[in-house]
C-alpha positions as MATLAB code, in Angstrom:
seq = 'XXXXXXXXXXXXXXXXXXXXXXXXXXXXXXXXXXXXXXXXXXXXXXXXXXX';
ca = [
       0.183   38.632   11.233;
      -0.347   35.163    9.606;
       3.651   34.784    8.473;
       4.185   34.876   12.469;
       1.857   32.953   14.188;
       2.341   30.016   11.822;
       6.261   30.436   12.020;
       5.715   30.062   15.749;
       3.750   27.346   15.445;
       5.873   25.462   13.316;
       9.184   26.422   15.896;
       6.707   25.109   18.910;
       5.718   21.867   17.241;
       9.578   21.160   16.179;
      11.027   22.224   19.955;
       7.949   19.781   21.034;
       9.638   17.262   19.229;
      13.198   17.617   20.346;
      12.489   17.921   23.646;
      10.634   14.485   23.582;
      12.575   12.992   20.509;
      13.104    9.365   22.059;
       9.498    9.239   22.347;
       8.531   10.343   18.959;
      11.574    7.395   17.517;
       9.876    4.459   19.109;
       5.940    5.977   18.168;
       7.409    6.281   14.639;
       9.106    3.039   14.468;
       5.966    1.300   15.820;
       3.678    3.170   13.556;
       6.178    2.450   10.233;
       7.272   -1.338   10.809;
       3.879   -2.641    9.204;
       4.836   -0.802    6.236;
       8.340   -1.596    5.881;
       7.889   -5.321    6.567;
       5.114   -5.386    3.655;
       8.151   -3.742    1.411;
      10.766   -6.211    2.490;
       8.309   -8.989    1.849;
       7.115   -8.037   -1.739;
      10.509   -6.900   -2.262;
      11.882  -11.261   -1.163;
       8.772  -12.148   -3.111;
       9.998  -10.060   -6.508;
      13.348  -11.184   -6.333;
      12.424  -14.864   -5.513;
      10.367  -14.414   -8.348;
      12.707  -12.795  -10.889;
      15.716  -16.045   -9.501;
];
């Protein structure tokens, strides 16, 4: 009984996400760009460095 009601859990969350998938891009985005600005700015610093 456990196989199936976390298979349909997992198939609810994912169809949750398609059906809103715009949404869940710019939440993402918003949530990751602190992150990937710190790596593009270590990443300028360690090159600069290494020049």
């Amino acid at each position: 009984m456990t196989y199936f009601s976390y298979n349909a859990f997992l198939r609810e969350y994912i169809a949750a996400m398609m059906m809103h998938k715009k949404f869940h891009l710019i939440a993402a985005g918003i949530l990751c760009f602190p992150w990937i600005a710190a790596a593009l700015l270590l990443l300028a610093a360690l090159i600069i460095r290494l020049l």
